[in-house]
C-alpha positions in Angstrom: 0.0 0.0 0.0 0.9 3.6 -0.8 -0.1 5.0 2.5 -0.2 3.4 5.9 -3.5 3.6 6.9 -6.9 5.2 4.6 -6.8 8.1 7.4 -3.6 9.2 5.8 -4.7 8.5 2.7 -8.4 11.0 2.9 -5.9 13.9 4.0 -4.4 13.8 0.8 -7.7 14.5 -0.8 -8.8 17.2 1.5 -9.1 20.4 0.3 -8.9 23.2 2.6 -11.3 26.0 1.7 -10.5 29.9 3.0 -13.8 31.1 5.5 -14.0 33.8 2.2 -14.4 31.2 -0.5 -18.0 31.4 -1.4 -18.0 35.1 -2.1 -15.2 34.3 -4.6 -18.1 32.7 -6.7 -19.9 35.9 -6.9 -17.4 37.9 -7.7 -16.0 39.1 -10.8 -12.3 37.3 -11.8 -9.3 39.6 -10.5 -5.9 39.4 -11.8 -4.5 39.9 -8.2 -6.7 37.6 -6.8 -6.5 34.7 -9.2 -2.5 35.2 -10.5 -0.8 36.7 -7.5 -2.2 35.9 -4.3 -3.0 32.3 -5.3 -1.2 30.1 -8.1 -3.2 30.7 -12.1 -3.7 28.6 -14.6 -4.6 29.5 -18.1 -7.8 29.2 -17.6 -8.0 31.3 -14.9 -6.0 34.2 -16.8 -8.4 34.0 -19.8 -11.3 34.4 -17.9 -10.0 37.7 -16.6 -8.7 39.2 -19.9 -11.5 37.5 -22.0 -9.6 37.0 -25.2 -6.4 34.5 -25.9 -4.6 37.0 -27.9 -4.1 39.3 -24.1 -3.9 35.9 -22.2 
């Protein structure tokens, strides 16, 4: 086995959430939000210039 017991194993797949999360979802995308404060992904960066060309 990988991991030595399944408890060790589920903490792998936990995600930790910030208490702010939810509002995330109801806010526009911010480049200082999603690129700088937090790792992007290209994704992330089109969604906040809205065109590939800027991205």
């Amino acid at each position: 086995s990988v991991f030595s017991s399944s408890e060790r194993a589920h903490q792998v797949l936990r995600i930790r959430k910030r208490a702010n999360s939810f509002l995330k979802e109801l806010r526009h995308s911010s480049l200082e939000r999603e690129c700088i404060e937090e790792i992007c992904d290209f994704e992330e960066a089109k969604e906040i210039f809205q065109n590939v060309d800027d991205t």
